[in-house]
C-alpha positions in Angstrom: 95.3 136.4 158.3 97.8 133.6 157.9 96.3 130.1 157.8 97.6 127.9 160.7 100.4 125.7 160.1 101.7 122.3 161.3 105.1 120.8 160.6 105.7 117.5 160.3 109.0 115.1 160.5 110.0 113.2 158.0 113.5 111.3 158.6 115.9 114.1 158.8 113.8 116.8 157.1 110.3 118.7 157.7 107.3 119.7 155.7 105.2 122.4 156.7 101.7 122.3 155.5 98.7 124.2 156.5 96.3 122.5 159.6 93.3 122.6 157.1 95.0 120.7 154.3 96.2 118.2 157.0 92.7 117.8 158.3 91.3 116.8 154.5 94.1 114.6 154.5 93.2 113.2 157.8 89.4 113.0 157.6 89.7 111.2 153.8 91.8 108.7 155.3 89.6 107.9 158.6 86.6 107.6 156.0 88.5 105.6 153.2 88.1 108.5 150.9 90.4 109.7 147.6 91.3 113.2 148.1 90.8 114.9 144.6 94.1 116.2 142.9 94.0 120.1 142.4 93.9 121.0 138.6 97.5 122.1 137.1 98.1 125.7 136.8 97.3 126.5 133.6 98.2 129.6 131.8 97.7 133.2 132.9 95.0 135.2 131.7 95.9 137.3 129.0 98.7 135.0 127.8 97.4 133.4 124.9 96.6 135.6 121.7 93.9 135.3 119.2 93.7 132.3 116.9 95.5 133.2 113.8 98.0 136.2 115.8 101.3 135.9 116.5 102.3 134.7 119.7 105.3 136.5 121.2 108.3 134.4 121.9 106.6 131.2 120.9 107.8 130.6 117.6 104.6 131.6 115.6 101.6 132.1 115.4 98.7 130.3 117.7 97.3 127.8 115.3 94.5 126.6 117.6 93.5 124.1 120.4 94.3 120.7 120.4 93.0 118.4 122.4 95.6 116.1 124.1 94.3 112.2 123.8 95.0 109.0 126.0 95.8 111.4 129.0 98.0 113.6 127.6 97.5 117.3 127.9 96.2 119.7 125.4 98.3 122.3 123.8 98.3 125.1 121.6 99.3 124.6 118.0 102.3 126.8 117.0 103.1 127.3 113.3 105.7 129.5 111.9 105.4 132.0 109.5 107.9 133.6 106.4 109.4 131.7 103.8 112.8 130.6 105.9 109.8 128.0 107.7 108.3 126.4 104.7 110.5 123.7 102.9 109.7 122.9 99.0 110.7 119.6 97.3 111.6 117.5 99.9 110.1 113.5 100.3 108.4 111.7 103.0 111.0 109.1 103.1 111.4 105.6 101.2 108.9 103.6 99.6 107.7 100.9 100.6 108.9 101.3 104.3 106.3 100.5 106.8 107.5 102.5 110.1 105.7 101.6 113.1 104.6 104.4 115.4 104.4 107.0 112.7 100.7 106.5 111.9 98.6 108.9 114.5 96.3 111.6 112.8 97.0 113.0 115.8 100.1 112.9 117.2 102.8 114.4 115.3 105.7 114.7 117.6 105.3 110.5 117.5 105.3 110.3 114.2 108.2 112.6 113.9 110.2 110.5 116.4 109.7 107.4 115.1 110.8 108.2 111.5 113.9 109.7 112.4 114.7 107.0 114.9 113.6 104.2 111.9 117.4 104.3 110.8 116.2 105.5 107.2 115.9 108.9 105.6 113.0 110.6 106.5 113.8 114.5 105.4 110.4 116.0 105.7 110.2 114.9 109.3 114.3 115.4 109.3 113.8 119.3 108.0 111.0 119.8 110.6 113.0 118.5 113.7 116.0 120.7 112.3 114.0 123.9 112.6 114.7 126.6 115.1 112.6 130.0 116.1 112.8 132.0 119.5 115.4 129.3 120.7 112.8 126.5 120.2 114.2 123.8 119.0 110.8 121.3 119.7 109.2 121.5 116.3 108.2 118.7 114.1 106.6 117.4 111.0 102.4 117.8 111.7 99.8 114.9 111.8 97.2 115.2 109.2 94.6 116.4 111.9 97.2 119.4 113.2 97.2 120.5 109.6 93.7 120.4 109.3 93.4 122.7 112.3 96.2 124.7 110.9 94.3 125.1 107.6 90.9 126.0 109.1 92.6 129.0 111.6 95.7 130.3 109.7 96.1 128.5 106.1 97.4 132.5 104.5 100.9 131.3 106.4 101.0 128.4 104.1 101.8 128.5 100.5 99.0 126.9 98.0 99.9 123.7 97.5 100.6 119.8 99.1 101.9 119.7 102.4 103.3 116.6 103.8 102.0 115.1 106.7 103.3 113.1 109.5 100.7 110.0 109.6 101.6 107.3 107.5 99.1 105.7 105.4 100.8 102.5 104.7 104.4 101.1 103.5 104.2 103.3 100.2 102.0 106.0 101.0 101.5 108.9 104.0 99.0 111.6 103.9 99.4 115.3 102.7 96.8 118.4 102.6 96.3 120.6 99.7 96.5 124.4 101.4 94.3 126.6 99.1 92.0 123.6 98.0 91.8 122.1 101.5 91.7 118.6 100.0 93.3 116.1 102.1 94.9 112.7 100.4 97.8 110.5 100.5 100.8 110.7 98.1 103.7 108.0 97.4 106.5 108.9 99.9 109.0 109.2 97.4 107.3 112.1 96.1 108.2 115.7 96.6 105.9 117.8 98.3 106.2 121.7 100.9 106.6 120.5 104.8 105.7 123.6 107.2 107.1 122.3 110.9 104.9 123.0 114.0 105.6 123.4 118.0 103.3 123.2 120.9 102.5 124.9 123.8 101.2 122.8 126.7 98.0 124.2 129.0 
């Protein structure tokens, strides 16, 4: 049975809704009440694969939950695998070069954007944003928590070795994670370390 509906005018268009949502509506109002927001479709059942499994036409594999903070949403960590997504030898950025929004442990898609908008070399973060994979082109240099997750759930896709992070330390120094070792430290940013870029997938 189809729910009753009512239409309604509104300047020189109409919005159909059904009678019971208009009564919540209605009733909230008389009572000075909030009417709660419905929840945000989230993702189908079935659509999200293992941790650690590739997941089709995202770009990688599925790295993990991340929990989204100051009211942003959480996503699912996406990290590339093969060797044409891991680059070797390539620096932080200068030394000495305080950039200011590129210091979340959490939040690497800042960081990334703020040290390519600095006005100064940044190639780990400038490699990362380059990156392309299933006609994403959304990935970015990790913050040292993202890398954490991505070495507890899938560190066989990363070579043995320093990774750069996204989160700055301080003018000199930002933080990198040893894969293999699962260290986690800060090196200058004139130093050479691997950079693995990551994506996300928002629930």
């Amino acid at each position: 049975m189809k729910p009753e509906m009512i239409t309604l005018k509104i300047g020189d268009g109409t919005l159909k809704l059904p009678a019971a949502t208009v009564a919540q509506f209605a009733l909230a109002a008389f009572l000075g009440q909030v009417v709660p927001q419905q929840p945000a479709p989230s993702l189908p059942a079935g659509a999200v694969p293992p941790l650690g499994a590739n997941w089709p036409g995202q770009g990688g594999v599925n790295a993990g939950l991340m929990r989204g903070l100051d009211g942003a949403r959480d996503y699912y960590l996406i990290v590339p695998t093969g060797a044409d997504a891991e680059f070797e030898d390539l620096k932080y950025g200068p030394r000495d070069l305080e950039v200011k929004g590129a210091d979340s442990p959490w939040d690497g898609l800042a960081n990334t954007k703020a040290l390519i908008a600095s006005g100064k070399s940044h190639p780990a973060a400038e490699a990362c944003a380059a990156f392309t994979r299933d006609g994403h082109s959304d990935f970015y240099l990790p913050a040292r928590r993202e890398l954490q997750t991505a070495e507890a759930v899938c560190p066989e896709v990363f070579s043995k070795g320093w990774h750069w992070s996204s989160s700055q330390r301080s003018a000199g120094y930002a933080f990198s994670m040893s894969f293999g070792v699962g260290t986690q430290l800060s090196h200058a940013k004139n130093g050479e370390l691997r950079v693995r870029p990551v994506r996300r997938v928002f629930i």
